[in-house]
Structures are given as C-alpha cells and as structure tokens.
N, C-alpha and C positions, 0 to 999 in steps of 0.2 A: 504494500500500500504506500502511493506518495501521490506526491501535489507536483503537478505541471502548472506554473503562471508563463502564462504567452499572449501575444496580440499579434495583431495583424497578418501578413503571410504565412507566418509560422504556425498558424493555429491550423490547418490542414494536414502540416510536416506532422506535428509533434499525434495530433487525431488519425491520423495513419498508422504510425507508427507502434501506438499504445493499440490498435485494435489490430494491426497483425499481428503484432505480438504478444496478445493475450495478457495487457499487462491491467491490473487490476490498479487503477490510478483517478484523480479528481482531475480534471484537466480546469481549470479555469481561463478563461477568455477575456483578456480586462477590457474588451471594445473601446476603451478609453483609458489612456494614462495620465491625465490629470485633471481630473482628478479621479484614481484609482480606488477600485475598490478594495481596499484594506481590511476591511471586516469579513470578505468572503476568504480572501487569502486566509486572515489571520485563523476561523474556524476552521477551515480545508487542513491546514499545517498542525494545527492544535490535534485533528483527530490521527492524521495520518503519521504525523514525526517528521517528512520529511520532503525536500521541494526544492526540486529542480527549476531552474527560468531561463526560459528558450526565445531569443530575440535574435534578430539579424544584426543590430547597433554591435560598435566594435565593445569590447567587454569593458575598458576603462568608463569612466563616466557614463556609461549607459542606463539606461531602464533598469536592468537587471542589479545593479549596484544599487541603488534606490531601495528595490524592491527588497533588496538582502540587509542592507542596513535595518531597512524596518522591521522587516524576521529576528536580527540576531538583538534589537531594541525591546521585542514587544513578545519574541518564540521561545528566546534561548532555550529557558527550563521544558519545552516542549517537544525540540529537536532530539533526534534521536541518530542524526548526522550532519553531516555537514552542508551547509546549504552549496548548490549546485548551480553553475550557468554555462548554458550551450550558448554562445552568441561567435559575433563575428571578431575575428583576429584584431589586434589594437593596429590598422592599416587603413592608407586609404579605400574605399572601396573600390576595388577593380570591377569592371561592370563585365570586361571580357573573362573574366575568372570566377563569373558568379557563383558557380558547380562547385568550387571548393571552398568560398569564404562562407556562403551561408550556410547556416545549420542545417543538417542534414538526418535521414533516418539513424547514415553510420553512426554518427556523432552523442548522437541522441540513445543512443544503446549502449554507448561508453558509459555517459552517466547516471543509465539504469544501473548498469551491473557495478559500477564505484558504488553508486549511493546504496546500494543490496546487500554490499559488506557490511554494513553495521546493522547490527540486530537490537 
C-alpha cells in the first residue's frame, strides 16, 4: 500500500503503471497545485505510510519538493519510508530527449520496489 501525488501528464504514466502492475496504491490527482490539496495527501499518506511524487519538473525546486516538505512537516510520525520523487533530471528540458527525461513506467517501478523495502 502507498500514495502516488501526481498532476498533469503524469497522471496516465503513473494510472498505467499501478494497474499493470497490480499495485495496490491511492493515486491522487492534484488537478491543481496551488493551491493543492493537502488534506487529501495528508489522509492518503497517514493510512498508507508511504508516497511516492511523480512530476515531469526537474527535481530541484519543483512541485515534488513542496509536496515533500509538507509530508516530512505534517507525516513524519506516519511515514513508514522514505518519501519518494520520480521527476525530471535537474537539466534543461530537452524536448528532442523527451523519452528519457520524463518519468516513465521504468522509472516509476524503481521507486515501487525502493519504497517496498521498508516494512
């Protein structure tokens, strides 16, 4: 059991992904990041332990950073790993390289089976 926070393009990747591969997970959809819903996160995270965030923004300053500060401010004693982010390399975006900066299924099953380590 864990929490996917994702928006926009990615919300397809990561909804694919979790239903081929049988993963038993909350997905959340923030349709809007700002302002975000924090109170669904924060229940999803509170029941599951644990939450991955999958955005195409490069990982520095992005969404996903936000999103994890407010988990490790508001989750800690909930977590039961370590919070996770699929996003895009700290680079310009290459548009002719799409296939490999944005997050992907592979990518995205990395940090099922990391975050699966901790029980």
């Amino acid at each position: 059991d864990m929490t996917f926070i994702t928006y926009g393009s990615m919300v397809p990747t990561v909804m694919n992904t979790v239903t081929k591969h049988s993963i038993d997970a909350d997905v959340i959809d923030l349709r809007t990041i700002m302002p975000y819903d924090g109170e669904t996160i924060l229940n999803s995270v509170k029941k599951t332990g644990k939450a991955i965030i999958v955005h195409e923004a490069p990982r520095t300053l992005g969404m996903g950073a936000e999103i994890s500060a407010f988990l490790s401010e508001r989750a800690v004693e909930y977590l039961s790993a370590p919070i996770l982010r699929v996003c895009g390399p700290d680079i310009p975006f290459p548009y002719r390289l799409e296939e490999y900066y944005l997050p992907n299924e592979e990518r995205i099953l990395k940090a099922i089976n990391r975050i699966q380590e901790f029980r």
